[in-house]
N, CA and C of each residue as an Amber inpcrd file, in Angstrom:
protein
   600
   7.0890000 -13.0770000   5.0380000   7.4180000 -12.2100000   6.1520000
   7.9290000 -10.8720000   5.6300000   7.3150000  -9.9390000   6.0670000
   7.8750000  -8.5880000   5.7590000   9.2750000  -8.2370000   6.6240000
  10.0160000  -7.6150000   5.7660000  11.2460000  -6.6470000   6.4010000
  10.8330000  -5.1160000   6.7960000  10.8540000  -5.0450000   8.0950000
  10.8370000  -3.6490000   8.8410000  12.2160000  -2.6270000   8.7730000
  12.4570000  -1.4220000   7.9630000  13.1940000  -0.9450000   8.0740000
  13.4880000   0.6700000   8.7230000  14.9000000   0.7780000   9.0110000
  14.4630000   2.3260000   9.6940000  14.6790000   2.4050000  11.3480000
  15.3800000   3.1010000  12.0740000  15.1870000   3.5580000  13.1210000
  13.8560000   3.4890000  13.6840000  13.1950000   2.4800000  14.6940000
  12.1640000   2.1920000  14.9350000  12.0030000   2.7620000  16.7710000
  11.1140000   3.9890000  17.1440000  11.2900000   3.5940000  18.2700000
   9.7270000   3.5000000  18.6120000   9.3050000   2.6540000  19.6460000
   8.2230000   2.0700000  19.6300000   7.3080000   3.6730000  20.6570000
   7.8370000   4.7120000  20.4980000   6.7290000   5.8260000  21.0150000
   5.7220000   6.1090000  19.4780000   6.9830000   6.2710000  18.5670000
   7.0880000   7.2300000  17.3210000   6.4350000   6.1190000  15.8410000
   7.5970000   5.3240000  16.0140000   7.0620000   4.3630000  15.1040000
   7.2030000   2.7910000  15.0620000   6.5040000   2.4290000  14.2860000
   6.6560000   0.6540000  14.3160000   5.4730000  -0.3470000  13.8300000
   5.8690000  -1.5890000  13.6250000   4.9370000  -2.8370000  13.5060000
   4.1960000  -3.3750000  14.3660000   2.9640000  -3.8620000  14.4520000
   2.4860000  -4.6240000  15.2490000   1.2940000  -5.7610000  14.6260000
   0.6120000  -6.6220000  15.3410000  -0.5240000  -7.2420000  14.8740000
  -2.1500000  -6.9900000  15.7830000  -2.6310000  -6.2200000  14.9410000
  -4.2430000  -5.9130000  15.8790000  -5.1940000  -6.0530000  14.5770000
  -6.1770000  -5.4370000  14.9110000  -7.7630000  -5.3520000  14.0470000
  -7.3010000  -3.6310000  13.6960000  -7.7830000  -4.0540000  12.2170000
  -8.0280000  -3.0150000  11.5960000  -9.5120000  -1.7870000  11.5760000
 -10.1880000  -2.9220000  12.2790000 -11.8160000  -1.9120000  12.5850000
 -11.2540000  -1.0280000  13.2760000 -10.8550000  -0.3330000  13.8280000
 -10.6020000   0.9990000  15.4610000  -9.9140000   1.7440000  14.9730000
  -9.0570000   1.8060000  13.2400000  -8.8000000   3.2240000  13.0340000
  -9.4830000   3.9570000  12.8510000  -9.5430000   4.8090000  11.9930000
 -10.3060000   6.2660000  11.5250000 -11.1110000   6.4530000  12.3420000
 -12.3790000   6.1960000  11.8520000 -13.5120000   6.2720000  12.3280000
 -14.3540000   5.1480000  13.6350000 -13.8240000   4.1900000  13.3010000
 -13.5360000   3.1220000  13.9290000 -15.0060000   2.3750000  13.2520000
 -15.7610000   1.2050000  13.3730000 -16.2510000   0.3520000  12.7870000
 -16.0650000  -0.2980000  11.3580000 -17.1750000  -0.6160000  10.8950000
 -16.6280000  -1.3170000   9.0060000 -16.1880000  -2.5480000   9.6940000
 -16.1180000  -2.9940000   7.9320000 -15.2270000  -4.1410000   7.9140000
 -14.6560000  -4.6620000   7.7270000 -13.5890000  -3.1820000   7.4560000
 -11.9550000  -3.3820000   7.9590000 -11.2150000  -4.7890000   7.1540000
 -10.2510000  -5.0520000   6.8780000  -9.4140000  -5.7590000   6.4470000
  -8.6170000  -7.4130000   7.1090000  -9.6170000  -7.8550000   8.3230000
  -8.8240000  -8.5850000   8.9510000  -9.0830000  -9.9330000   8.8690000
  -8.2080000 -10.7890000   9.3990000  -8.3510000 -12.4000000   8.7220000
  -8.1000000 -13.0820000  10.1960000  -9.4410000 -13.5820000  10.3860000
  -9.4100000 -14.3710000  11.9890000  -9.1710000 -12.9910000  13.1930000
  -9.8210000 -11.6340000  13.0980000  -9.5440000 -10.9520000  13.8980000
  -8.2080000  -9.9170000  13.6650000  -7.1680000  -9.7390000  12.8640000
  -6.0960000  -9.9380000  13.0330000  -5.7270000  -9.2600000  11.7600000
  -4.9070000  -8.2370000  11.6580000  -4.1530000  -7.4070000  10.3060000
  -2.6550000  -7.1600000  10.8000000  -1.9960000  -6.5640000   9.7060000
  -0.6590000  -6.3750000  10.2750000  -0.6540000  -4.9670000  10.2340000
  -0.1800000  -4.3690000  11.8300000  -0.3130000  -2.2300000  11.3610000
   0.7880000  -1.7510000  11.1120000   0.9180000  -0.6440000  10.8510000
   2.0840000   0.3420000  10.4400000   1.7800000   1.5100000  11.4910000
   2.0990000   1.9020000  12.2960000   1.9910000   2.9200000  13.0200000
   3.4220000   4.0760000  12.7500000   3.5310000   5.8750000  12.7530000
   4.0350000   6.6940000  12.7620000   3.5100000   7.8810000  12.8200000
   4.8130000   8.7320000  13.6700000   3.9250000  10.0260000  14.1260000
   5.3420000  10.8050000  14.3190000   4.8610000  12.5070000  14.6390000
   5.8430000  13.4050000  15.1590000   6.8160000  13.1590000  13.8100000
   7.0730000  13.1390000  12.9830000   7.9630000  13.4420000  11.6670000
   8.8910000  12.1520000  11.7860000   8.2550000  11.1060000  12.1530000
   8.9450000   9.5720000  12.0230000   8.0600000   8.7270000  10.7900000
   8.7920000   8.5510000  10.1050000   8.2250000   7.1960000   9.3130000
   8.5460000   5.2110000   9.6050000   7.9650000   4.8310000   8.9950000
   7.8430000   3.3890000   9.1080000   7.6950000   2.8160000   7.9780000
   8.3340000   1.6350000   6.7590000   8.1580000   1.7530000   5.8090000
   8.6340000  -0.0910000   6.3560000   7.9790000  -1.1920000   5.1340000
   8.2250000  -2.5820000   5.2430000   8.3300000  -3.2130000   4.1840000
   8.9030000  -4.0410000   3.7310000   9.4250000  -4.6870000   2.3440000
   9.2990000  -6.1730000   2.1810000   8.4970000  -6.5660000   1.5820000
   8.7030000  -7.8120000   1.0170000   9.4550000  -8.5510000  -0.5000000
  10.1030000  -9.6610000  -0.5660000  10.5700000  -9.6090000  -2.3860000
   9.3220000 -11.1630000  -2.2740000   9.2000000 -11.1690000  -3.4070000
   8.5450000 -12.4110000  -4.1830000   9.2890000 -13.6500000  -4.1970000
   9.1080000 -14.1440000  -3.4580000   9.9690000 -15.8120000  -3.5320000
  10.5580000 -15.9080000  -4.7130000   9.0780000 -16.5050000  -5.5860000
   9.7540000 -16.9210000  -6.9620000  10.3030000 -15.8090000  -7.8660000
  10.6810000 -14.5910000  -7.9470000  11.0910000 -13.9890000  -9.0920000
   9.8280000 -13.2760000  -9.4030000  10.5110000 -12.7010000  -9.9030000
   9.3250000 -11.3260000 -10.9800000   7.8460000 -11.7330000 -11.2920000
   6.7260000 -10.9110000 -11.2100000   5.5450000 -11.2280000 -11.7450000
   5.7230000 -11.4490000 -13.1010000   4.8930000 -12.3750000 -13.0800000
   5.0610000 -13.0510000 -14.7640000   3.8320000 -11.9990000 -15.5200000
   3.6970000 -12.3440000 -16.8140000   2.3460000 -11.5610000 -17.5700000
   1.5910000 -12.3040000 -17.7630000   0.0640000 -11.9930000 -16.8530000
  -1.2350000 -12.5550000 -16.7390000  -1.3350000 -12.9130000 -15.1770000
   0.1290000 -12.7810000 -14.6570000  -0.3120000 -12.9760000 -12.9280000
  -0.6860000 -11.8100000 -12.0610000  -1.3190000 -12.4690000 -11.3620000
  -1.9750000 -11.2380000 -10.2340000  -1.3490000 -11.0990000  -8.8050000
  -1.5900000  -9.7540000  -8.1650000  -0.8870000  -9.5330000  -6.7700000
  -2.3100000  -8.8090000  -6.4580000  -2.7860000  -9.4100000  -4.9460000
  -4.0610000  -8.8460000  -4.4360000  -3.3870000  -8.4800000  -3.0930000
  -3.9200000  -7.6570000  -2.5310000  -3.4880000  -7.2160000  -1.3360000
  -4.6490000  -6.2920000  -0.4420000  -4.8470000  -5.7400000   0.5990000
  -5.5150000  -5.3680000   1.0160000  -5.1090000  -4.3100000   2.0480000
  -5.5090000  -2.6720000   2.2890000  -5.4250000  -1.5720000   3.0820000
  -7.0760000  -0.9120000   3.6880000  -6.1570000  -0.9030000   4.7550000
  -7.1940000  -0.0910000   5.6980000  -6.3930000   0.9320000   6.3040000
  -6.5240000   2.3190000   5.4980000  -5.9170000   3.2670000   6.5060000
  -6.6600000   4.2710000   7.1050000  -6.4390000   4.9890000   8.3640000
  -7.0820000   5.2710000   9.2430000  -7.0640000   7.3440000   8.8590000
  -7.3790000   7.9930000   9.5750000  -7.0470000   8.9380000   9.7170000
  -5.2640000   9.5890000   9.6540000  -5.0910000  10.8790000   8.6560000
  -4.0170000  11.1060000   7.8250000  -3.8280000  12.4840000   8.1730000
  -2.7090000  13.1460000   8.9640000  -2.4460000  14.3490000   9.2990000
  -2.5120000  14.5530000   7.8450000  -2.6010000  16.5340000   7.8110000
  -1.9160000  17.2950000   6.5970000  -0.7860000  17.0670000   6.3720000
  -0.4670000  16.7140000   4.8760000   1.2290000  16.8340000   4.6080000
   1.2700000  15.5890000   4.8230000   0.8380000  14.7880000   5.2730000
   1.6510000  13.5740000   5.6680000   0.8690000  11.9700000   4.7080000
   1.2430000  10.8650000   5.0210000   0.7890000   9.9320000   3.0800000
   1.1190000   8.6330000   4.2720000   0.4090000   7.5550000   3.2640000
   0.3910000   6.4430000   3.4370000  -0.1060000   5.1360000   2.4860000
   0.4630000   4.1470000   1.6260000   0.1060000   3.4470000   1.0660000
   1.2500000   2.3720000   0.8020000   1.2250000   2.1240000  -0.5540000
   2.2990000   0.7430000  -1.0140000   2.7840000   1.4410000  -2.6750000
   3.9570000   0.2680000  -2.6250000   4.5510000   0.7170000  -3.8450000
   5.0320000  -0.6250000  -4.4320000   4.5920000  -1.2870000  -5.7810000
   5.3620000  -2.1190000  -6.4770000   6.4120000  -1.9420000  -7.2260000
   7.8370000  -2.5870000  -6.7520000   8.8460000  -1.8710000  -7.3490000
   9.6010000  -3.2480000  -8.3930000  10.8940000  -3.2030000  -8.6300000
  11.7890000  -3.5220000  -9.2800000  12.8800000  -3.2940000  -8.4930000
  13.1170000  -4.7870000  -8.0660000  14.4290000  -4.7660000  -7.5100000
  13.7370000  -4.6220000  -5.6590000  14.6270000  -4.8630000  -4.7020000
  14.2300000  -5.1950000  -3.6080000  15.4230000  -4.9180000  -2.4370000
  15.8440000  -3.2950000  -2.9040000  16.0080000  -2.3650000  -1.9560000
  15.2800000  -1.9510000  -0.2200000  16.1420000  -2.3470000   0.4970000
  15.5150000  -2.4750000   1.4710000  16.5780000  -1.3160000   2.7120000
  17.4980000  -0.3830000   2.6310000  18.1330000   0.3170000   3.1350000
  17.9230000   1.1220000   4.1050000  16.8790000   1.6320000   3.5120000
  15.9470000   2.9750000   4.7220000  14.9030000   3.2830000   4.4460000
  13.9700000   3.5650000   5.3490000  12.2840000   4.1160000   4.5860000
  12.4690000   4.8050000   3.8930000  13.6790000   5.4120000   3.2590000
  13.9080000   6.2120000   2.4440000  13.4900000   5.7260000   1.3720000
  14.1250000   4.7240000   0.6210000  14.2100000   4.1190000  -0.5390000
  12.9450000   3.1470000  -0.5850000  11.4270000   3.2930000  -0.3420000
  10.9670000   2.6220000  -0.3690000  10.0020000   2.8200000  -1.7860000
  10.2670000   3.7210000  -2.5460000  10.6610000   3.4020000  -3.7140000
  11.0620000   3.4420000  -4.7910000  12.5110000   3.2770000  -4.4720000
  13.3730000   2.6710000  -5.3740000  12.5880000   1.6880000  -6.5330000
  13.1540000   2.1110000  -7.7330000  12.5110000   0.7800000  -8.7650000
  11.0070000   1.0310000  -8.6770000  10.3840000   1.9800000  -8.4770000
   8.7180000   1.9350000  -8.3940000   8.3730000   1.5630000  -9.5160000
   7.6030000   0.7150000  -9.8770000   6.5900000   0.8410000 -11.4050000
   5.1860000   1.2060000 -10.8810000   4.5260000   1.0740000  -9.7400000
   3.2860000   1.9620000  -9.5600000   3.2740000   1.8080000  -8.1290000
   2.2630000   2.9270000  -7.5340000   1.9440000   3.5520000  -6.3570000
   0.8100000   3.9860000  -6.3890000   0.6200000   3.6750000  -5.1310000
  -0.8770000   3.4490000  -4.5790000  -0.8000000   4.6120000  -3.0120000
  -1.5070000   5.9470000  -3.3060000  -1.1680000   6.8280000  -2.0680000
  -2.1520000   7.3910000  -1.3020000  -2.4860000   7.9960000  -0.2910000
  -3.2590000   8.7480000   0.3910000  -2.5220000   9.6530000   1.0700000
  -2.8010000  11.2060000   0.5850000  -1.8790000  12.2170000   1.3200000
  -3.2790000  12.6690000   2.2040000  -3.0130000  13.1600000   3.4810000
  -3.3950000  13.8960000   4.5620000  -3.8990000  15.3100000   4.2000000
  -5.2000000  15.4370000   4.0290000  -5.4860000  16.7090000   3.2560000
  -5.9850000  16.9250000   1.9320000  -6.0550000  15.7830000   1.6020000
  -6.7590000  15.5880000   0.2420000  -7.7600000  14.5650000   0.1890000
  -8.3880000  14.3940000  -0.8830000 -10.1440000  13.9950000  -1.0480000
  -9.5610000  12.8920000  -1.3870000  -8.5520000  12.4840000  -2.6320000
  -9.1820000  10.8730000  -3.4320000  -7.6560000  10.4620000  -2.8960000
  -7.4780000   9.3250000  -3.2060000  -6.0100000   8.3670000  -3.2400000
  -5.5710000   8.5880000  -4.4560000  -4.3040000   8.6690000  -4.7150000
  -3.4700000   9.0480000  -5.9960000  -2.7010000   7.3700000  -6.8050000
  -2.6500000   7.4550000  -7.6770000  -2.1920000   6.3960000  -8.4820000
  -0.8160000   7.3700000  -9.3480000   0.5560000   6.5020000  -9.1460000
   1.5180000   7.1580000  -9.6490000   2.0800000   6.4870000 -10.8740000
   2.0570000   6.3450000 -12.4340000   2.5640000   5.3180000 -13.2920000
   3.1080000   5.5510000 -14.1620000   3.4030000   5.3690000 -15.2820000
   4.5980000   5.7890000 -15.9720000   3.6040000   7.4520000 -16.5750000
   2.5720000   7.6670000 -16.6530000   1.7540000   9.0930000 -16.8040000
   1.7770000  10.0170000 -15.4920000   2.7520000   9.5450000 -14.5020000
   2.9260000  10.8380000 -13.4940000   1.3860000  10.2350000 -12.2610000
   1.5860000  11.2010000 -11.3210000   0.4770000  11.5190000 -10.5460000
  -0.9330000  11.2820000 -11.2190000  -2.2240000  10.7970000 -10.8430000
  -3.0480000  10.5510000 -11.1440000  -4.1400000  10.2670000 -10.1440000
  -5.2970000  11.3350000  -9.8660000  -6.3220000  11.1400000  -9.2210000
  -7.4930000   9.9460000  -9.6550000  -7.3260000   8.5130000  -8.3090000
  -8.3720000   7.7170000  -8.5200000  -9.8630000   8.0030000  -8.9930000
  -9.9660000   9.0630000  -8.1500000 -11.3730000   9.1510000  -8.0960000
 -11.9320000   8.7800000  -7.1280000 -11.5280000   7.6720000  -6.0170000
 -11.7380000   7.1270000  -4.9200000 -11.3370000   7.9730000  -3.6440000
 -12.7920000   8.1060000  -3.3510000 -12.8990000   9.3600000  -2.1270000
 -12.0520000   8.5540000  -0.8780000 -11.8290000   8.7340000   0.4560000
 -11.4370000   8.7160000   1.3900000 -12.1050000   7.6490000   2.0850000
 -11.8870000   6.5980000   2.4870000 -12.4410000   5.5380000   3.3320000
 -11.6040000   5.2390000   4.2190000 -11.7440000   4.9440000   5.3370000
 -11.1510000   4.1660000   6.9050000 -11.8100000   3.1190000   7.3960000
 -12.2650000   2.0560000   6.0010000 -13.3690000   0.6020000   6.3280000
 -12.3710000  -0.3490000   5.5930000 -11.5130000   0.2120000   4.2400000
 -10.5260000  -0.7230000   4.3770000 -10.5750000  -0.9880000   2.1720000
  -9.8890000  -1.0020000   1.9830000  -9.6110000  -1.2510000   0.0380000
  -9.2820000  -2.5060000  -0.1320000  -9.7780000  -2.9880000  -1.0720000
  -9.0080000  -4.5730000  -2.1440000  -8.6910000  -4.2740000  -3.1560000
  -7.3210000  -4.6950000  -3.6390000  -6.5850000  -4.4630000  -4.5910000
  -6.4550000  -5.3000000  -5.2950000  -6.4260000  -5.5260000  -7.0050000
  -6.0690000  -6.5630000  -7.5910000  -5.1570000  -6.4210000  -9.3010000
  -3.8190000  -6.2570000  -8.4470000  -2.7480000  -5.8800000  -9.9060000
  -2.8200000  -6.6680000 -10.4220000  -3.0060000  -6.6240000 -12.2400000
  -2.7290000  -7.4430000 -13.0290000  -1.8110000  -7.4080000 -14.2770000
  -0.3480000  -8.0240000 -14.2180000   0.5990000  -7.6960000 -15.2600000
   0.1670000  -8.1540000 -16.5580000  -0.2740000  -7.0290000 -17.7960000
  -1.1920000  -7.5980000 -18.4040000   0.0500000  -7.6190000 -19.8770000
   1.3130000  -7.2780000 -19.6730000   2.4990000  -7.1310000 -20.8730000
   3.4650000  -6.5010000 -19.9180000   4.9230000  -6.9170000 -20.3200000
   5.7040000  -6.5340000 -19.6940000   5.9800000  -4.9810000 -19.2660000
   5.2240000  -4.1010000 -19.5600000   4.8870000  -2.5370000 -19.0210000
   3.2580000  -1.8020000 -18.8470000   2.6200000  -2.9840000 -19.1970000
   1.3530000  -2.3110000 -18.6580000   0.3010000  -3.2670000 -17.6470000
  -0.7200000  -2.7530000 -17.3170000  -1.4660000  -3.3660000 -16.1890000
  -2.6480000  -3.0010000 -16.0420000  -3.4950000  -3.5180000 -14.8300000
  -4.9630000  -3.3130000 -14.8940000  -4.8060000  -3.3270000 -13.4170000
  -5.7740000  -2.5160000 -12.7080000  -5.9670000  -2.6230000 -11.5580000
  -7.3280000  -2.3250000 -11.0090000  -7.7380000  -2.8640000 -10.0970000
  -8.9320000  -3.2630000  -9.9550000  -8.9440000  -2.5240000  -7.7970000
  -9.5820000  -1.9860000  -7.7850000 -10.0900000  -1.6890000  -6.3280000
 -11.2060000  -1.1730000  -5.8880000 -11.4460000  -2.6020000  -4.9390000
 -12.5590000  -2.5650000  -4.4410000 -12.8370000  -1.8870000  -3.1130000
 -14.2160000  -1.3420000  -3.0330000 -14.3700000  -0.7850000  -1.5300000
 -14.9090000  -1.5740000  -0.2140000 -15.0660000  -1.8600000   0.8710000
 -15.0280000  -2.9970000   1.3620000 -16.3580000  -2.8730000   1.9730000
 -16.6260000  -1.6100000   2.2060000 -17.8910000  -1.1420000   2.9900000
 -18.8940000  -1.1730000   1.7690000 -18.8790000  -0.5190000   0.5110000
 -19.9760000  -0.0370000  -0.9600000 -19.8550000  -1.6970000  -2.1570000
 -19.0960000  -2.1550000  -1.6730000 -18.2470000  -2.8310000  -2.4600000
 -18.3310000  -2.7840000  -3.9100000 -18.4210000  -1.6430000  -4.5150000
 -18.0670000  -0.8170000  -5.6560000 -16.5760000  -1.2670000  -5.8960000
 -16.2510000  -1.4860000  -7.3370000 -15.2060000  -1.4720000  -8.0760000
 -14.5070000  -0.6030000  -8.8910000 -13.7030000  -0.2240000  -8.6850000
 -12.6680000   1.1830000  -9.4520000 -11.6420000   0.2250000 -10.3800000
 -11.7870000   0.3300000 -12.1420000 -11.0390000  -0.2750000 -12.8870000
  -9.8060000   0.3640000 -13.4160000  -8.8020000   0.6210000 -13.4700000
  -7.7150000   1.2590000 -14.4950000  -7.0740000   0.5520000 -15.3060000
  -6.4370000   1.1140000 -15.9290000  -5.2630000   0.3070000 -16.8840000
  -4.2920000   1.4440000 -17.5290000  -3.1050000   0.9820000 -16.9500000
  -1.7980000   1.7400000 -17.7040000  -0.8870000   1.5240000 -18.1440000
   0.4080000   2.3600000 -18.0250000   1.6040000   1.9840000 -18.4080000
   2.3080000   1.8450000 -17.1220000   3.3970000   1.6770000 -16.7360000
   4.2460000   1.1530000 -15.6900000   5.1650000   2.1990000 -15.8480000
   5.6620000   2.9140000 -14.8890000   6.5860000   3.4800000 -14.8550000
   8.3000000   2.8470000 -14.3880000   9.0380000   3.7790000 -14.1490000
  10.6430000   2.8940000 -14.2100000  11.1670000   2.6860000 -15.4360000
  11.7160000   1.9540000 -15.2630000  13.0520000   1.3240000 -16.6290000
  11.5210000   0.2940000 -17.0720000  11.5060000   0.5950000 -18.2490000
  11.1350000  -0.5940000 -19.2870000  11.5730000  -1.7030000 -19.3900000
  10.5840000  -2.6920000 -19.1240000  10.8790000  -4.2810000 -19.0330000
  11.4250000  -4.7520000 -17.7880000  11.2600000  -3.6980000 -16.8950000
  12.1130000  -4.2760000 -15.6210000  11.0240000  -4.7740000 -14.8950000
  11.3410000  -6.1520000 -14.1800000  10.1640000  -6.7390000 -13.4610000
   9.7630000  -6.4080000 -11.7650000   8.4900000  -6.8420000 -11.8250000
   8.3430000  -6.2780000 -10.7340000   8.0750000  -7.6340000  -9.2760000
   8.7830000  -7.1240000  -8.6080000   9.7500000  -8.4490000  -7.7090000
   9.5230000  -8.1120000  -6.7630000   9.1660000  -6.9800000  -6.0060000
   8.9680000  -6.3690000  -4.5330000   7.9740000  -5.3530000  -3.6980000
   7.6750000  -5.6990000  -3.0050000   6.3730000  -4.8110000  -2.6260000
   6.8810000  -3.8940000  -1.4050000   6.8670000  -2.4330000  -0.9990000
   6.7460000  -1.9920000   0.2570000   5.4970000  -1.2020000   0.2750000
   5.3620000  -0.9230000   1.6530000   3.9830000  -0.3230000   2.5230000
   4.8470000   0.2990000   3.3020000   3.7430000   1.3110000   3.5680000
   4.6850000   2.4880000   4.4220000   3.7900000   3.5000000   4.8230000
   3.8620000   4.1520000   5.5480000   3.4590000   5.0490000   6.8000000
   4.2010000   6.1870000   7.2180000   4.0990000   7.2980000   6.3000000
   4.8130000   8.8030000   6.7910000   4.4260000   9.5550000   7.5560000
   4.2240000   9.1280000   8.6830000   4.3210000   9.8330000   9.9820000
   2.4760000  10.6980000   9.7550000   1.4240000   9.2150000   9.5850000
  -0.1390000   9.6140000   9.6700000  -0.2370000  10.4350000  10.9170000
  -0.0730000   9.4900000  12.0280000  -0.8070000  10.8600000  13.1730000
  -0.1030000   9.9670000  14.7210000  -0.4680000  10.3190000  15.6550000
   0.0810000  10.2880000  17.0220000  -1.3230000   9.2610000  17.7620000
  -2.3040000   9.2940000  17.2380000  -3.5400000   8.3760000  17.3280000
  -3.6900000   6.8370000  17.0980000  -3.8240000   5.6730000  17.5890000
  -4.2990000   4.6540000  16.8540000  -5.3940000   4.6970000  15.9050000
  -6.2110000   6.1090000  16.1480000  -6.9290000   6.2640000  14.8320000
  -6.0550000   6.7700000  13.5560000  -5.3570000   6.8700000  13.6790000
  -4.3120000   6.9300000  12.2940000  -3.6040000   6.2380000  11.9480000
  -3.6300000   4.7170000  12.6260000  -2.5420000   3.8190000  12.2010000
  -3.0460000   2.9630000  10.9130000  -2.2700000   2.2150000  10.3110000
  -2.7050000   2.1490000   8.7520000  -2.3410000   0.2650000   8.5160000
  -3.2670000  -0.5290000   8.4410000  -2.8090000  -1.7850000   8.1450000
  -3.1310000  -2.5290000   7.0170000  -2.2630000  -3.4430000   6.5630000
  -2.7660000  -4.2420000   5.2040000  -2.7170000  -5.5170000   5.1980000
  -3.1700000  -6.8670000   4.7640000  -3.4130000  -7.8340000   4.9090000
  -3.3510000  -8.9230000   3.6030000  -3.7080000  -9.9990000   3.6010000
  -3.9640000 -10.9630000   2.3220000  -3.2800000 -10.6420000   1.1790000
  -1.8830000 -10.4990000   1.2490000  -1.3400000 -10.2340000  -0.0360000
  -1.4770000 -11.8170000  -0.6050000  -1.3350000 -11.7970000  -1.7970000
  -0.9670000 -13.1540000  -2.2510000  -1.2150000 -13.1090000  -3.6540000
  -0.2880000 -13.7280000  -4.4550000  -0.1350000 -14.0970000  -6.0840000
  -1.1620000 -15.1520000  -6.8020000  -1.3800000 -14.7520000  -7.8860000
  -1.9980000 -15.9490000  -8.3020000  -1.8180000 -15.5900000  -9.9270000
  -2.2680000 -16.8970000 -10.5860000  -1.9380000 -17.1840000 -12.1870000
  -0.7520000 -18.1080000 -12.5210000  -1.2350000 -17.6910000 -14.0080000
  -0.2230000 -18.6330000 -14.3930000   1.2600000 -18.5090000 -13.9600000
């Protein structure tokens, strides 16, 4: 179960459960399981940001975290994605991330999604889609990783591998998703789905 944090008012911002096909553009095939994704909606200079920690403790090395985004249409200036952190700060959409070791972004106004890791800012290469991404982190040593994202519509694969940013050796225990105020539209609302661990 995710933690919703933040002054929530249900004009501006908030959680809900719908289909991910009807943002952006609306069709594709979207991110949903039996009909059904979890959204992030925000608008007018409100954010929405949600937190999960890992039951068992820290990703181990060789385990995986898959997860899945479909975000919709993205005012200028304004971002939407997830962040794997360290530690499981949950205070205000402010701090959502606190402890980051990588980030996964889409700013409003720009062409590709950004990857943030211990080398700073970093253009995917992965143009703009509203059909929906698969993700597949893999802790491959206690500071570096591989990540794998797929497109859902081309189903083309985008490979990386880096270093982890944060404190060295610090594990990574918590996930938030978040929504900086995309747009005033349900075509801008932003949802993600099928997280789940696996490995040793």
């Amino acid at each position: 179960m995710f933690t919703g944090i933040g002054a929530i008012n249900s004009q501006w911002n908030g959680f809900y459960i719908g289909s991910s096909t009807n943002n952006g553009g609306g069709g594709g095939p979207g991110i949903d399981v039996n009909g059904k994704s979890w959204g992030i909606y925000a608008n007018k200079g409100n954010y929405a940001a949600a937190y999960r920690s890992f039951a068992y403790g820290p990703l181990q090395v060789d385990q995986s975290l898959s997860l899945s985004m479909d975000n919709g249409y993205i005012d200028s200036g304004r971002y939407v994605g997830f962040v794997l952190r360290s530690g499981d700060a949950t205070d205000g959409p402010f701090d959502y991330d606190t402890g980051a070791r990588l980030q996964f972004i889409f700013f409003g106004g720009g062409n590709d999604y950004q990857i943030y890791d211990n080398a700073g800012q970093q253009d995917s290469g992965i143009f703009f889609t509203d059909t929906g991404l698969r993700f597949v982190f893999t802790l491959t040593a206690a500071d570096t990783y591989s990540l794998q994202v797929i497109n859902n519509s081309s189903g083309t694969t985008n490979s990386y591998n880096g270093t982890l940013s944060g404190t060295a050796g610090s594990g990574i225990n918590s996930i938030a998703i978040f929504n900086f105020s995309a747009g005033t539209s349900p075509n801008n609302d932003c949802f993600f789905n099928s997280l789940k661990i696996t490995g040793p």
